[in-house]
C-alpha positions in Angstrom: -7.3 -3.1 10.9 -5.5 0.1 11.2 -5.6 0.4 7.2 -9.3 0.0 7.3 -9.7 2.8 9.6 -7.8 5.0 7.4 -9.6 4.0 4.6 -13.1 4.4 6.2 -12.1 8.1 7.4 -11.2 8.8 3.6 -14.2 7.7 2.3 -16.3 9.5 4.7 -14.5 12.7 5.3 -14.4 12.2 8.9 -12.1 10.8 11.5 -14.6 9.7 14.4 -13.9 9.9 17.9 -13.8 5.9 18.2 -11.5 5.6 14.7 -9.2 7.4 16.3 -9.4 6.2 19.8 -8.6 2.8 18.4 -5.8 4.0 15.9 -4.5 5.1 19.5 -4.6 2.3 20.9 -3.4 0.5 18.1 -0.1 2.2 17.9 0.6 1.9 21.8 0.8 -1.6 21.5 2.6 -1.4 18.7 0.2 -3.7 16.2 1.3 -1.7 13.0 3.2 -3.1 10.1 4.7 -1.0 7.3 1.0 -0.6 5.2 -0.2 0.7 8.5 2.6 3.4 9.0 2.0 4.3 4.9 -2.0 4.6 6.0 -1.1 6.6 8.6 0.8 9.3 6.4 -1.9 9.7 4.0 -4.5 10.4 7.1 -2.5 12.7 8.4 -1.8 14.4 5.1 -5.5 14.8 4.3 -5.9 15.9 7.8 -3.6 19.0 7.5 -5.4 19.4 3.8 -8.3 19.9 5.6 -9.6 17.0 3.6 -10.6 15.4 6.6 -12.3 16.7 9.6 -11.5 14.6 13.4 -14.9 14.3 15.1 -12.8 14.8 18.3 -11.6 18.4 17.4 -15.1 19.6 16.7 -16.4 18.3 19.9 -14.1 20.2 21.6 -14.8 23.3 19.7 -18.5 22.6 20.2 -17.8 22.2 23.6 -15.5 25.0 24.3 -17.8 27.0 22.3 -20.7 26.1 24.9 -19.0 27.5 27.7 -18.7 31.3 26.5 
């Protein structure tokens, strides 16, 4: 599941707030295997690439950015 997560945020160009939520979840249980940890490299890679935006981050700004 995990992998499809990563794989939906790649196509899209967007991490959503629920993606993520459940990629959070997902690795406090511990339900990843090693395709999942590889997945998770390449999400975070494109993140930091600025490849990939995290819906969560821009709500905050948004947010934040309201209260000024």
């Amino acid at each position: 599941m995990l992998q499809v997560l990563v794989q939906s945020a790649l196509e899209n160009k967007c991490l959503s707030v629920e993606s993520e939520g459940l990629i959070r979840q997902m690795l406090a249980i511990g339900s990843c295997d090693p395709k999942d940890i590889n997945a998770l490299k390449q999400l975070q890679e494109a993140i930091q690439a600025g490849e990939i935006i995290r819906e969560a981050q821009n709500r905050f700004s948004l947010a934040q950015f309201a209260l000024v």
